[in-house]
N, CA, C and O atoms as CSV, one atom per row, in Angstrom:
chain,resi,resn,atom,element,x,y,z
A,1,UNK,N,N,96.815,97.165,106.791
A,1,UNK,CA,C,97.375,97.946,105.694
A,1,UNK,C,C,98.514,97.145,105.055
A,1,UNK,O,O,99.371,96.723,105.832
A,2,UNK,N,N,98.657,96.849,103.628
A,2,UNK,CA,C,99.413,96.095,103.079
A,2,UNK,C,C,101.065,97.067,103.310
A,2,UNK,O,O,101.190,98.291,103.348
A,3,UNK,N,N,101.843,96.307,103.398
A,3,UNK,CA,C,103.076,96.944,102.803
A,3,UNK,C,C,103.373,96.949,101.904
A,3,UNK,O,O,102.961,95.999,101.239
A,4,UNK,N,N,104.401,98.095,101.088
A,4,UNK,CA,C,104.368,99.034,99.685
A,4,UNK,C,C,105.141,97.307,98.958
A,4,UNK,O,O,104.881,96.983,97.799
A,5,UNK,N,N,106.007,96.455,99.825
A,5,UNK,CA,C,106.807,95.264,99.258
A,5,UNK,C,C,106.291,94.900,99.108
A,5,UNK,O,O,106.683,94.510,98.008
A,6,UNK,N,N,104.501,94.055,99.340
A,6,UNK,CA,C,104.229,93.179,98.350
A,6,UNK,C,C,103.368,93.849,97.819
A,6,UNK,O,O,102.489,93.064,97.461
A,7,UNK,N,N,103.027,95.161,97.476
A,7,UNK,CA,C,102.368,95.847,96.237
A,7,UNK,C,C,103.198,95.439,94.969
A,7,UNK,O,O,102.883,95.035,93.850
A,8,UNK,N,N,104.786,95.799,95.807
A,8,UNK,CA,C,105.896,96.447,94.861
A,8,UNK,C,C,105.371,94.900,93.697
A,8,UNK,O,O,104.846,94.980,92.586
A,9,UNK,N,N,105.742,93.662,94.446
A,9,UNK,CA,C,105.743,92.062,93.413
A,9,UNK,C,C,105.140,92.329,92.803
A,9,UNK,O,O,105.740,92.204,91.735
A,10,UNK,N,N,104.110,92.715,92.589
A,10,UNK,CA,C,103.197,92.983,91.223
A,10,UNK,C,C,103.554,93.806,90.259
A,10,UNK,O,O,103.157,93.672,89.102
A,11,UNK,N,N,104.447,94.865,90.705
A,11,UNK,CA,C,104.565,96.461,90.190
A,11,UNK,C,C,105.537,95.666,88.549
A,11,UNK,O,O,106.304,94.714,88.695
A,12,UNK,N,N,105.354,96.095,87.613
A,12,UNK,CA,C,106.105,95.689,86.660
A,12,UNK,C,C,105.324,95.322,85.312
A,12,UNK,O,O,104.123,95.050,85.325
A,13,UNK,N,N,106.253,95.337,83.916
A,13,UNK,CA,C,105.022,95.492,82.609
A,13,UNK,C,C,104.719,93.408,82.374
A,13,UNK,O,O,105.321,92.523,82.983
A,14,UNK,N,N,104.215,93.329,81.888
A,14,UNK,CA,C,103.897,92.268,82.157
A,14,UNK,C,C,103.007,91.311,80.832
A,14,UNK,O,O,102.188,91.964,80.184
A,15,UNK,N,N,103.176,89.902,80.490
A,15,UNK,CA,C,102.569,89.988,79.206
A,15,UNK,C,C,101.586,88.564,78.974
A,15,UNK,O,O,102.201,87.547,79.294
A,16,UNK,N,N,100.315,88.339,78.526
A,16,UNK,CA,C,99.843,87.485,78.591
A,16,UNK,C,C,100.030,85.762,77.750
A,16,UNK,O,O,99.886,85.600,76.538
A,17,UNK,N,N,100.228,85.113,78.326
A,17,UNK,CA,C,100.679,83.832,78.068
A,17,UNK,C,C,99.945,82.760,78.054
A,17,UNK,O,O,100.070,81.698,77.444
A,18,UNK,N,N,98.956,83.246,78.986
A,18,UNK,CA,C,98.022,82.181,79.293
A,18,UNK,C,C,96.491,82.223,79.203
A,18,UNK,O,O,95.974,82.765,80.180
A,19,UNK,N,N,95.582,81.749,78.196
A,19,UNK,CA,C,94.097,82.271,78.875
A,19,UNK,C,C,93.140,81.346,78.577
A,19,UNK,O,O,92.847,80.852,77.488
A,20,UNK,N,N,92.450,81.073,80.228
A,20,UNK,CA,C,91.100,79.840,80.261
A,20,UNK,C,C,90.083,80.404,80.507
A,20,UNK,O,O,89.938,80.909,81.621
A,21,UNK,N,N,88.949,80.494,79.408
A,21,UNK,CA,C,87.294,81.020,80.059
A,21,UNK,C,C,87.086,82.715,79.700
A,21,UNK,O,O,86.208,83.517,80.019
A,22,UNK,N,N,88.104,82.811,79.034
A,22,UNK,CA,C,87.867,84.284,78.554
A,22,UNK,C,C,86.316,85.115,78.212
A,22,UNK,O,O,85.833,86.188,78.573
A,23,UNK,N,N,85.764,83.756,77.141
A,23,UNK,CA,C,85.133,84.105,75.928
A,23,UNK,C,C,83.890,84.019,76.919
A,23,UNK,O,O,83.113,84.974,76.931
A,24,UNK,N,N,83.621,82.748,77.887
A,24,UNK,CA,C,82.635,82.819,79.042
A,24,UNK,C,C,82.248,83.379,79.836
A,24,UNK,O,O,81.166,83.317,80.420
A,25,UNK,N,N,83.570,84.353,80.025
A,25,UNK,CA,C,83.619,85.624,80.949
A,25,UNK,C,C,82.897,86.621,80.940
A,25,UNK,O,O,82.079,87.103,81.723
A,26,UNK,N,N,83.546,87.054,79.315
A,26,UNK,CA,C,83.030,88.227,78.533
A,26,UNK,C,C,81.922,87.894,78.199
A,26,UNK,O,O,81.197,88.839,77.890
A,27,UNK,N,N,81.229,86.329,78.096
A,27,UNK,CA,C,79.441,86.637,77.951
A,27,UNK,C,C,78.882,86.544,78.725
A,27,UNK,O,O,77.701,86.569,78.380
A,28,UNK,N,N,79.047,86.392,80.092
A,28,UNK,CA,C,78.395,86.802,81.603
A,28,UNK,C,C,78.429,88.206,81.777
A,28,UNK,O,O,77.396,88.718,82.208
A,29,UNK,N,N,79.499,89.015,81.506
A,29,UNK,CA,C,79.771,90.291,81.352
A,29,UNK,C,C,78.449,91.226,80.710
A,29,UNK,O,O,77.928,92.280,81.073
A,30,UNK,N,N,78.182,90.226,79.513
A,30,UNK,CA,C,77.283,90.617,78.754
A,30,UNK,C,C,77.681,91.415,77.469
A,30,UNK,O,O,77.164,92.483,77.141
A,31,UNK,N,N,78.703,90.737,76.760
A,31,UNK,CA,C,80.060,91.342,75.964
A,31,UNK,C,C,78.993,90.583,74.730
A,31,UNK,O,O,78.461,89.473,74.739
A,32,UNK,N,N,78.941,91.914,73.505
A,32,UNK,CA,C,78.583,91.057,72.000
A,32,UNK,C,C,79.716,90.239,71.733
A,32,UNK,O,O,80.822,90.131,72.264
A,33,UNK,N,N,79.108,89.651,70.699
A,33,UNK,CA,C,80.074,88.132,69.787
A,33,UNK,C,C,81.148,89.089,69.202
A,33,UNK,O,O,82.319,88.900,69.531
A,34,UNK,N,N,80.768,90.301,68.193
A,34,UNK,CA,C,82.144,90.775,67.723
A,34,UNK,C,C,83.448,91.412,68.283
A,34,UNK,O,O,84.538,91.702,67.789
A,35,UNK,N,N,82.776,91.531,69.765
A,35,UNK,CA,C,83.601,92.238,70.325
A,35,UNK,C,C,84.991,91.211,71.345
A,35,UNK,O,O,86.180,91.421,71.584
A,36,UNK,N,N,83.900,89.966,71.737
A,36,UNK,CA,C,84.304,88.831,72.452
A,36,UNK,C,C,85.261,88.122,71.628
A,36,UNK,O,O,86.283,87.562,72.025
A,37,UNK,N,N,84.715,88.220,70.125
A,37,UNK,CA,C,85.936,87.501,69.269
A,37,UNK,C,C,87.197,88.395,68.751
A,37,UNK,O,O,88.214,87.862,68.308
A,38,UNK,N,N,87.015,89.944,68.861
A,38,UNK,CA,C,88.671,90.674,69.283
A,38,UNK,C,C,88.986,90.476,70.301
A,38,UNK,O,O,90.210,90.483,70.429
A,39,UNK,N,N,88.445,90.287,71.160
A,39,UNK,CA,C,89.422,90.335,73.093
A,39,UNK,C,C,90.023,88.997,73.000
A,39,UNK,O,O,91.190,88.879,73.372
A,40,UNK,N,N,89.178,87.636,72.408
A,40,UNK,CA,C,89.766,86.571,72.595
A,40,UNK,C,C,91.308,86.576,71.136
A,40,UNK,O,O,92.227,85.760,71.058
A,41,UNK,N,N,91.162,87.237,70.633
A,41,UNK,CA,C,92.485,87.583,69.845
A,41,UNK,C,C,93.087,88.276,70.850
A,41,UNK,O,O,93.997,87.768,71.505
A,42,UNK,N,N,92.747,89.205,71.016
A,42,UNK,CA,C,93.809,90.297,71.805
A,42,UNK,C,C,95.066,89.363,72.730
A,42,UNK,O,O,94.763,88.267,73.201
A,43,UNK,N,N,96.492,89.953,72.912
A,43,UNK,CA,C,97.051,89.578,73.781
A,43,UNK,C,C,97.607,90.805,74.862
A,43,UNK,O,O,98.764,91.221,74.912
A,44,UNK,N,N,96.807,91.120,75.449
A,44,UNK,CA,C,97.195,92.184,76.446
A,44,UNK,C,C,98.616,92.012,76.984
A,44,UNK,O,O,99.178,90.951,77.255
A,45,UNK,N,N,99.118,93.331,77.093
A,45,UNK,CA,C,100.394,93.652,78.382
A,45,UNK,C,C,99.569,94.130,78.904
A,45,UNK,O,O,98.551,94.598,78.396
A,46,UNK,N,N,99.998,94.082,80.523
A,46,UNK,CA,C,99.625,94.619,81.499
A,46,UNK,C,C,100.814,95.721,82.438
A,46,UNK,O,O,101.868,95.245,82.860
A,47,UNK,N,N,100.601,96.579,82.569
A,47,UNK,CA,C,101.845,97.852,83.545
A,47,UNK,C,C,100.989,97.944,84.597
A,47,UNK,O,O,99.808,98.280,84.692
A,48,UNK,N,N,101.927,97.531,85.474
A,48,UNK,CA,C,101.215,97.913,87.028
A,48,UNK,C,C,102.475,98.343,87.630
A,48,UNK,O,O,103.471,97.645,87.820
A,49,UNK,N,N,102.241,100.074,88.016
A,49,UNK,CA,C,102.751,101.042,88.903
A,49,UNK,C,C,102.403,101.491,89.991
A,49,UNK,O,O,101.217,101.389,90.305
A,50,UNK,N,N,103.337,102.117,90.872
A,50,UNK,CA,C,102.992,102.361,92.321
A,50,UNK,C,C,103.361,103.580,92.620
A,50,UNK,O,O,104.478,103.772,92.140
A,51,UNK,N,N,102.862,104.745,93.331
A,51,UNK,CA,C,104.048,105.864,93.795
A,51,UNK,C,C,103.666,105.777,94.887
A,51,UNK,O,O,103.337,106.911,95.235
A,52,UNK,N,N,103.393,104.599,96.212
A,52,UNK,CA,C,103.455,104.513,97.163
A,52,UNK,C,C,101.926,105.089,98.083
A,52,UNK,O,O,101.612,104.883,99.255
A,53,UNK,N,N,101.171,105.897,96.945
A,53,UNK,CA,C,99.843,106.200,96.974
A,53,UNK,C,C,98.995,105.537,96.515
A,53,UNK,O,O,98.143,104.823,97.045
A,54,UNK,N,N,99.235,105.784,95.430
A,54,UNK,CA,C,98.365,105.018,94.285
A,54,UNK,C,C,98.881,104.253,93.667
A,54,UNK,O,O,100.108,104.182,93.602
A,55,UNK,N,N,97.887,103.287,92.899
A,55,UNK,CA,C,98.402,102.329,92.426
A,55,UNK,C,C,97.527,102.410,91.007
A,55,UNK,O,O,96.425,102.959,91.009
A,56,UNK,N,N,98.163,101.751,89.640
A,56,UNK,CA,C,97.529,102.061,88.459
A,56,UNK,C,C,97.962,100.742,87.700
A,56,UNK,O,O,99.103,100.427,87.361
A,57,UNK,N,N,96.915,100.123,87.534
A,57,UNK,CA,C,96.868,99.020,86.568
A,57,UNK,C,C,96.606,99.633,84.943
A,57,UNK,O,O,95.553,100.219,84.694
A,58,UNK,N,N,97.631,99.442,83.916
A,58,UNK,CA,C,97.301,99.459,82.222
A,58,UNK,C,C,97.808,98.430,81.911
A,58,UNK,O,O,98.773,97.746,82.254
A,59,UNK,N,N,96.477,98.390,80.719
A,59,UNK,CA,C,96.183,96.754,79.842
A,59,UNK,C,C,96.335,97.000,78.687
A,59,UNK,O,O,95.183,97.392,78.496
A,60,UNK,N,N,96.778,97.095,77.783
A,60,UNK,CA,C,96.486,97.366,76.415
A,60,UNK,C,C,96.993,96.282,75.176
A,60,UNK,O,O,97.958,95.522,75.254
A,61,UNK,N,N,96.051,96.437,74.005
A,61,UNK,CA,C,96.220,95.425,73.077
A,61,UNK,C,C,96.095,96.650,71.764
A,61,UNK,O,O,95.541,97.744,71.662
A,62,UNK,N,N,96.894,95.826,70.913
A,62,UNK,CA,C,96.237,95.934,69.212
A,62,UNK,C,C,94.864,96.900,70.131
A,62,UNK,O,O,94.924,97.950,70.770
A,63,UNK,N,N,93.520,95.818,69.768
A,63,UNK,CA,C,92.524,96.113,70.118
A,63,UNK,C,C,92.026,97.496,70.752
A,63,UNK,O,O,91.336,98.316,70.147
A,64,UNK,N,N,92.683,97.679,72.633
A,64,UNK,CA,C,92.285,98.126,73.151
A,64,UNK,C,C,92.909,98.463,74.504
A,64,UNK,O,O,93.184,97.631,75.368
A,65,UNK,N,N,93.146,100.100,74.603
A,65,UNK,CA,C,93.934,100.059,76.142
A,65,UNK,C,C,93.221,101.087,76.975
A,65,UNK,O,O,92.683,102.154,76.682
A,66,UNK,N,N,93.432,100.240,78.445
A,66,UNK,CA,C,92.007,100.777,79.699
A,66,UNK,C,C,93.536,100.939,80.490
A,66,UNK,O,O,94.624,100.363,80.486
A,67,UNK,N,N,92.957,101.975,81.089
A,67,UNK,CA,C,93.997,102.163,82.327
A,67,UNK,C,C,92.835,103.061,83.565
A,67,UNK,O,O,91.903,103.833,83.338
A,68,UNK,N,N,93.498,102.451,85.104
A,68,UNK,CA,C,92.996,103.394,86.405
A,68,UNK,C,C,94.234,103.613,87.062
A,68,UNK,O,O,95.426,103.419,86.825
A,69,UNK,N,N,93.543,104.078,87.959
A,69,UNK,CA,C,94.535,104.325,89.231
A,69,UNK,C,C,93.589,104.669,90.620
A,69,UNK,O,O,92.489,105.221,90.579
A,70,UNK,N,N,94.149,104.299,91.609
A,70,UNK,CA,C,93.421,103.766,92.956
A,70,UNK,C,C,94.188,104.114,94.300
A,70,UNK,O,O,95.354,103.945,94.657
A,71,UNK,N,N,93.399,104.505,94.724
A,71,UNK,CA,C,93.568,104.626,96.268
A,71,UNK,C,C,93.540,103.545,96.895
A,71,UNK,O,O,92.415,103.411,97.377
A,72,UNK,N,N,94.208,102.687,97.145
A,72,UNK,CA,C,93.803,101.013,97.505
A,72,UNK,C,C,92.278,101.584,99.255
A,72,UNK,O,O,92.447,102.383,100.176
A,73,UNK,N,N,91.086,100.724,98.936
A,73,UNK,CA,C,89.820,101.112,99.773
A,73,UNK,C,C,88.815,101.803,99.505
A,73,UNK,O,O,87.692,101.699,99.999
A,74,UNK,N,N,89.472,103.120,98.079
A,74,UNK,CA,C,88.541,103.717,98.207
A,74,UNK,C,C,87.768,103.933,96.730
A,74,UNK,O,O,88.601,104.311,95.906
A,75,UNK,N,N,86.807,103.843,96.315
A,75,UNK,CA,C,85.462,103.550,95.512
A,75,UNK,C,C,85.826,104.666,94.559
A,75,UNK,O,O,85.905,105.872,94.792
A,76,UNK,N,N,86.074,103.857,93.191
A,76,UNK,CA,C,86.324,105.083,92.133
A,76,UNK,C,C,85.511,104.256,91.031
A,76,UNK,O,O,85.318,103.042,90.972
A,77,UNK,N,N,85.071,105.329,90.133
A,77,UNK,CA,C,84.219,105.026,88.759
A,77,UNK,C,C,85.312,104.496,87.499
A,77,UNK,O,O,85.904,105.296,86.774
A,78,UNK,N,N,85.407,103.470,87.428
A,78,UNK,CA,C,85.604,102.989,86.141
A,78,UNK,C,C,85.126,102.898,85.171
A,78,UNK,O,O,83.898,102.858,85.095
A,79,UNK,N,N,86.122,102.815,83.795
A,79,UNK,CA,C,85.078,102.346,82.352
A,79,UNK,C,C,86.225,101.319,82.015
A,79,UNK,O,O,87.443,101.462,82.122
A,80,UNK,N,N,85.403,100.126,81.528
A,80,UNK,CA,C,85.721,99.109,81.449
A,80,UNK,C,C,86.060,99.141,79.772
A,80,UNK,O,O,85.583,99.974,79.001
A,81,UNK,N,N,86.834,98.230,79.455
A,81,UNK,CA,C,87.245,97.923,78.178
A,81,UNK,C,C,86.216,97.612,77.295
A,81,UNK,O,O,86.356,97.772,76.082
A,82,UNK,N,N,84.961,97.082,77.908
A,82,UNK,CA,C,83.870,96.787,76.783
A,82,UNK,C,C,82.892,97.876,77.405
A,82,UNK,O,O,81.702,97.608,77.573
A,83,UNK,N,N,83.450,99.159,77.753
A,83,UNK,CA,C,82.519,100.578,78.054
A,83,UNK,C,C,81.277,100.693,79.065
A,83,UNK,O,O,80.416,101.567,78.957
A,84,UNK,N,N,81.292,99.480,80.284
A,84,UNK,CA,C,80.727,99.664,81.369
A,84,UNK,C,C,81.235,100.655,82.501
A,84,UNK,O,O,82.461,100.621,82.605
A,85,UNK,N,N,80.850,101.188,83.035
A,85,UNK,CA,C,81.050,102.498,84.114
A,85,UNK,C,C,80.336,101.468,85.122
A,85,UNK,O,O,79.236,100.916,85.134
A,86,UNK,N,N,81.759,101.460,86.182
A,86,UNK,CA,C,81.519,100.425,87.103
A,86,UNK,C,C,81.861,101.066,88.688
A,86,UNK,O,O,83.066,101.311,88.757
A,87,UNK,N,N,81.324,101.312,89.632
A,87,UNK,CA,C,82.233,101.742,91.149
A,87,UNK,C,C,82.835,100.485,91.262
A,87,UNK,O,O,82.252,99.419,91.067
A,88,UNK,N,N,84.422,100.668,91.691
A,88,UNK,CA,C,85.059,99.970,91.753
A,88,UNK,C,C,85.778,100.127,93.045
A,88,UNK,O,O,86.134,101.259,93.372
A,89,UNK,N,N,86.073,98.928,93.952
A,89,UNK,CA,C,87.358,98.873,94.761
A,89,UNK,C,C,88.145,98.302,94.885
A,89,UNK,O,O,88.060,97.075,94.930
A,90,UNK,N,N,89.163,98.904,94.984
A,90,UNK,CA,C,90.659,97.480,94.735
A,90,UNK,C,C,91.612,97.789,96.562
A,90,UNK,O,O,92.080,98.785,97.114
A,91,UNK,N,N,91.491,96.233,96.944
A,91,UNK,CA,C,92.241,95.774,98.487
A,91,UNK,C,C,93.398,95.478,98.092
A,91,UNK,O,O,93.638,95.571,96.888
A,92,UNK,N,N,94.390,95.055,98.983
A,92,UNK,CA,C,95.365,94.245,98.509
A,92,UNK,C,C,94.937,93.056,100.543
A,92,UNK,O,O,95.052,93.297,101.744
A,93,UNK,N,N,94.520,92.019,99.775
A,93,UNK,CA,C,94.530,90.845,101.008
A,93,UNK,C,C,94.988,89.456,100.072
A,93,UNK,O,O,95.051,88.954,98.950
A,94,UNK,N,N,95.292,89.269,101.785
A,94,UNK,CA,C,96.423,88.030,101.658
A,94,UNK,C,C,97.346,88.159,100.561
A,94,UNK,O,O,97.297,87.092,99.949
A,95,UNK,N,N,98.260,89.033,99.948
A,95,UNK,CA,C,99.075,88.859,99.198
A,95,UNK,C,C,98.404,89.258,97.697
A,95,UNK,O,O,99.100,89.280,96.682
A,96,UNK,N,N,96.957,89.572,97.692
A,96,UNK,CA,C,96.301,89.693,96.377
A,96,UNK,C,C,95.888,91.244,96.281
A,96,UNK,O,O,95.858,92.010,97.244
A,97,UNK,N,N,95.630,91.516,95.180
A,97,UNK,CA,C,95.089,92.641,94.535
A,97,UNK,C,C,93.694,92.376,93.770
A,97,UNK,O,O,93.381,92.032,92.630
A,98,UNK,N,N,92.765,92.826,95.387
A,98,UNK,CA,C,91.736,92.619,94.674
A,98,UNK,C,C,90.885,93.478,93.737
A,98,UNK,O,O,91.612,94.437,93.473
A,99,UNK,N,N,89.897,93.607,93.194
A,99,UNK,CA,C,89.548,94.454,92.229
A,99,UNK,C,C,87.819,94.553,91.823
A,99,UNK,O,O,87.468,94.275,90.677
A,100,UNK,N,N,86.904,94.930,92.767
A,100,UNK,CA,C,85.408,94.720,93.235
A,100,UNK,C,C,84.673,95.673,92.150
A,100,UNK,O,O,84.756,96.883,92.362
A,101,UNK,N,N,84.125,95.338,91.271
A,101,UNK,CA,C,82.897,96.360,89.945
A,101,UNK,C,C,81.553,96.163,90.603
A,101,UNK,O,O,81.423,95.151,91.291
A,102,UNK,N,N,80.784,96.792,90.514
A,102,UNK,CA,C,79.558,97.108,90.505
A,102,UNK,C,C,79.278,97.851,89.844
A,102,UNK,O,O,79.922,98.889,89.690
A,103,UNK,N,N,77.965,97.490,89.090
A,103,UNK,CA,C,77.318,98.420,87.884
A,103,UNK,C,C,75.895,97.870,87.673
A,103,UNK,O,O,75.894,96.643,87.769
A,104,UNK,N,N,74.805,98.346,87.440
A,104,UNK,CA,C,73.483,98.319,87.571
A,104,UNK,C,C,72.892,97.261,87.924
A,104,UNK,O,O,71.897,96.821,87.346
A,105,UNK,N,N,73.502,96.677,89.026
A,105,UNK,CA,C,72.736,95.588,89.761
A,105,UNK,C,C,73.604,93.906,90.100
A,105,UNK,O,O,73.404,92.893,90.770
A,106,UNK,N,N,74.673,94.482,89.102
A,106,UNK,CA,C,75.697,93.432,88.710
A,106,UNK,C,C,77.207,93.283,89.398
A,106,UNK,O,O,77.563,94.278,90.028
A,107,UNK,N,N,77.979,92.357,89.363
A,107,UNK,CA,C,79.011,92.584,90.434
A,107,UNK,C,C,80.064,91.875,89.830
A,107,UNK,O,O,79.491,90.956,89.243
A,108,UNK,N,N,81.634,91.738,89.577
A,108,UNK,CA,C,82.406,91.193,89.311
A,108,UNK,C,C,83.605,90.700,89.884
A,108,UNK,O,O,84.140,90.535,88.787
A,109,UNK,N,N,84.394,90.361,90.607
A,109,UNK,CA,C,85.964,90.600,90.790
A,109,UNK,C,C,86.823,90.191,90.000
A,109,UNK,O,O,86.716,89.308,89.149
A,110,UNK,N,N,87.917,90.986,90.332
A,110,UNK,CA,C,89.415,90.511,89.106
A,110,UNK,C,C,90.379,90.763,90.463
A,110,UNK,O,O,90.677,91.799,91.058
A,111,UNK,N,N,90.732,89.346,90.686
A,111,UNK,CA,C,92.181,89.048,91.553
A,111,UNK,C,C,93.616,88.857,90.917
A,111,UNK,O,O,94.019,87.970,90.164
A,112,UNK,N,N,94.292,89.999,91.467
A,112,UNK,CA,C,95.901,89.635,90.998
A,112,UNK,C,C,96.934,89.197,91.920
A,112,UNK,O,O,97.354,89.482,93.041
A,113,UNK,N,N,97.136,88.493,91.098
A,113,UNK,CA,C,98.196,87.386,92.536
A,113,UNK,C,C,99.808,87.010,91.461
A,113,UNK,O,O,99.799,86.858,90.240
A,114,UNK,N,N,100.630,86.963,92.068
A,114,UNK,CA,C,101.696,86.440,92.079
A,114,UNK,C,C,101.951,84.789,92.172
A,114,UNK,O,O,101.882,84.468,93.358
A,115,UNK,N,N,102.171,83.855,91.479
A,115,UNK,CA,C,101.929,82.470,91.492
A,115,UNK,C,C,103.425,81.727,90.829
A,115,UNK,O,O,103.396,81.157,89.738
A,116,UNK,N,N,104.405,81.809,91.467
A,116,UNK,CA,C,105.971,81.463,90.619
A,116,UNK,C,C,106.709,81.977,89.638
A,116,UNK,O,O,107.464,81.679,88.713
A,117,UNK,N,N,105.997,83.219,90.418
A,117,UNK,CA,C,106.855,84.504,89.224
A,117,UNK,C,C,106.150,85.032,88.082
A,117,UNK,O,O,106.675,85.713,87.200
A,118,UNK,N,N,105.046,84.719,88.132
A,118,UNK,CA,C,103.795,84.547,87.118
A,118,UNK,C,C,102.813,85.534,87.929
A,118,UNK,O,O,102.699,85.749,89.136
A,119,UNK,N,N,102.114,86.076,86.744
A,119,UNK,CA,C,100.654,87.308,87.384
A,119,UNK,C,C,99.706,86.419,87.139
A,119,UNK,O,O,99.505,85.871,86.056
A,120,UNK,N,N,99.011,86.235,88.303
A,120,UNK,CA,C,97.776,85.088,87.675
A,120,UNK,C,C,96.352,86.397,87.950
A,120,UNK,O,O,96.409,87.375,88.695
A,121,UNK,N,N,95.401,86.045,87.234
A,121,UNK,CA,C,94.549,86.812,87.286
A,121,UNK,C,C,93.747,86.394,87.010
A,121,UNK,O,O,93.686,85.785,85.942
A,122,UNK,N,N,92.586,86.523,87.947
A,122,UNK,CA,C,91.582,85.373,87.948
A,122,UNK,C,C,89.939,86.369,88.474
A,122,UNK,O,O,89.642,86.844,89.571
A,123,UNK,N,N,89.254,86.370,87.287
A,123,UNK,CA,C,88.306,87.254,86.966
A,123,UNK,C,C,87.055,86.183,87.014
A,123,UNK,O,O,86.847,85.100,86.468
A,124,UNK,N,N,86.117,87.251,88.199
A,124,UNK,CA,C,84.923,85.990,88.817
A,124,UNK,C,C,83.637,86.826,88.413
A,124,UNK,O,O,83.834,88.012,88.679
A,125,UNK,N,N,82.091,86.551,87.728
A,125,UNK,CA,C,80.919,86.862,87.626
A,125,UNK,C,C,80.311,85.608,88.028
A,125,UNK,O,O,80.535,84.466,87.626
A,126,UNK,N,N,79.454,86.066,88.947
A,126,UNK,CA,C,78.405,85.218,89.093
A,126,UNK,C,C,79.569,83.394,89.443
A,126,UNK,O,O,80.658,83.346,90.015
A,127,UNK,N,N,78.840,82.310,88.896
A,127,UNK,CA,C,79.525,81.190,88.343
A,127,UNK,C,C,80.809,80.864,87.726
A,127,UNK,O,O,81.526,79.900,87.994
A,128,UNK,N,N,81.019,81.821,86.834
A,128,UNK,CA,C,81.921,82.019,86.088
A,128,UNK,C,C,83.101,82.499,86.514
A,128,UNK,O,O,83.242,83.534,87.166
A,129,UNK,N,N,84.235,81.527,86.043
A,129,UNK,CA,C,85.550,82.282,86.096
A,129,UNK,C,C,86.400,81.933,85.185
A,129,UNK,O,O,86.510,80.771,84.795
A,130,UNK,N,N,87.321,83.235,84.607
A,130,UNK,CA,C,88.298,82.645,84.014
A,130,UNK,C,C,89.756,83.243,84.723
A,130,UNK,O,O,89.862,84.149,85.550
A,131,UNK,N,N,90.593,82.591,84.236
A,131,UNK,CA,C,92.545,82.555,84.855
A,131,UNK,C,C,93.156,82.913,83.234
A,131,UNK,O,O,93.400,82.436,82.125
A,132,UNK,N,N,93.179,84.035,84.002
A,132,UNK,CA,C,94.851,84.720,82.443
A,132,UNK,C,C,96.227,84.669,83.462
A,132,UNK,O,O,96.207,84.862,84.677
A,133,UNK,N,N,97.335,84.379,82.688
A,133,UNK,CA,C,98.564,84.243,83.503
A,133,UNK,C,C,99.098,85.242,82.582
A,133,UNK,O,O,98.679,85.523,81.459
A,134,UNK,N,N,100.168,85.777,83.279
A,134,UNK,CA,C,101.285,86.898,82.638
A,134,UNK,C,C,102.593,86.457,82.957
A,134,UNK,O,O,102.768,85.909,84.045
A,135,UNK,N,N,103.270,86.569,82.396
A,135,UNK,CA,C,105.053,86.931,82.740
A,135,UNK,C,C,105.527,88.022,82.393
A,135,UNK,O,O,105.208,88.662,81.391
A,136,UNK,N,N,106.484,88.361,83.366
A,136,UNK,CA,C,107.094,89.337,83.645
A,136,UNK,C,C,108.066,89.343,81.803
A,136,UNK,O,O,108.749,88.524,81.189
A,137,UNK,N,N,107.632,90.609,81.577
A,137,UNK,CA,C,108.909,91.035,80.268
A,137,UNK,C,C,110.164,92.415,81.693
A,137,UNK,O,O,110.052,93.400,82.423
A,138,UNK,N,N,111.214,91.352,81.171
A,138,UNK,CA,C,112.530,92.324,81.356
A,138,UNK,C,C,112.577,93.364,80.646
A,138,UNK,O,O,113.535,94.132,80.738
C-alpha cells in the first residue's frame, strides 16, 4: 500500500511544457486527423488531488477537459478525452501512478512519475509511446 506522501508529490495543478509522440499516440489510439490536430495544439493543465481516499486526476485545455477519480486498485469506467469508455485501473508502484484502459479488445497505460520536480507522463499503446512533461505552477 503506497503512502498518502508520495501520492501527496504528485498532488498539485500542473502545466504542460513538454511533448514527444503525441500525434503517434493519438493514432494508435485510433484518434481522427481533426481531432489529433486540436490535442496536438492543446496545452493541457493537469490538477491532481487527494482526500486520502481517492485520488482525481483533471486535464483540461482550450479544447477539452476530462476529469476521474479512483480508488487506487479498483476498476472504474472511464471516458476518455477522444470519447472511449475504457475499465480503468490506477496503482501507485515504485513511486508511479499507474493508469491501465481497456476497451474492446485494446489496452493502454499512462504513467505518472515525478522526474526533478517535473510530472513526466509517459503514455504506452501497443509499440508506441509518447512523454509529456509538466511543471508545477505555484
Amino acid at each position: 500500500m503506497p503512502t498518502m506522501a508520495s501520492i501527496q508529490q504528485l498532488v498539485g495543478r500542473w502545466r504542460l511544457v513538454e511533448s514527444k509522440g503525441f500525434d503517434e499516440y493519438m493514432k494508435e489510439l485510433g484518434v481522427g486527423k481533426a481531432l489529433r490536430k486540436m490535442g496536438a495544439m492543446a496545452k493541457p493543465g493537469c490538477i491532481i488531488t487527494s482526500d486520502g481516499k481517492y485520488l482525481t486526476v483533471k486535464t483540461g485545455s482550450m479544447v477539452k477537459t476530462t476529469q476521474f477519480s479512483c480508488d487506487l486498485g479498483e476498476k472504474f469506467e472511464e471516458t476518455t478525452a477522444n470519447g472511449r469508455i475504457t475499465q480503468t485501473v490506477c496503482n501507485f508502484v515504485n513511486s508511479e501512478l499507474v493508469q491501465h484502459q481497456v476497451w474492446d479488445g485494446k489496452e493502454s497505460t499512462v504513467t505518472r512519475k515525478l522526474e526533478n520536480g517535473k510530472l513526466v507522463v509517459e503514455c504506452v499503446m501497443n509499440n508506441v509511446t509518447c512523454s509529456r512533461v509538466y511543471e508545477k505552477v505555484e
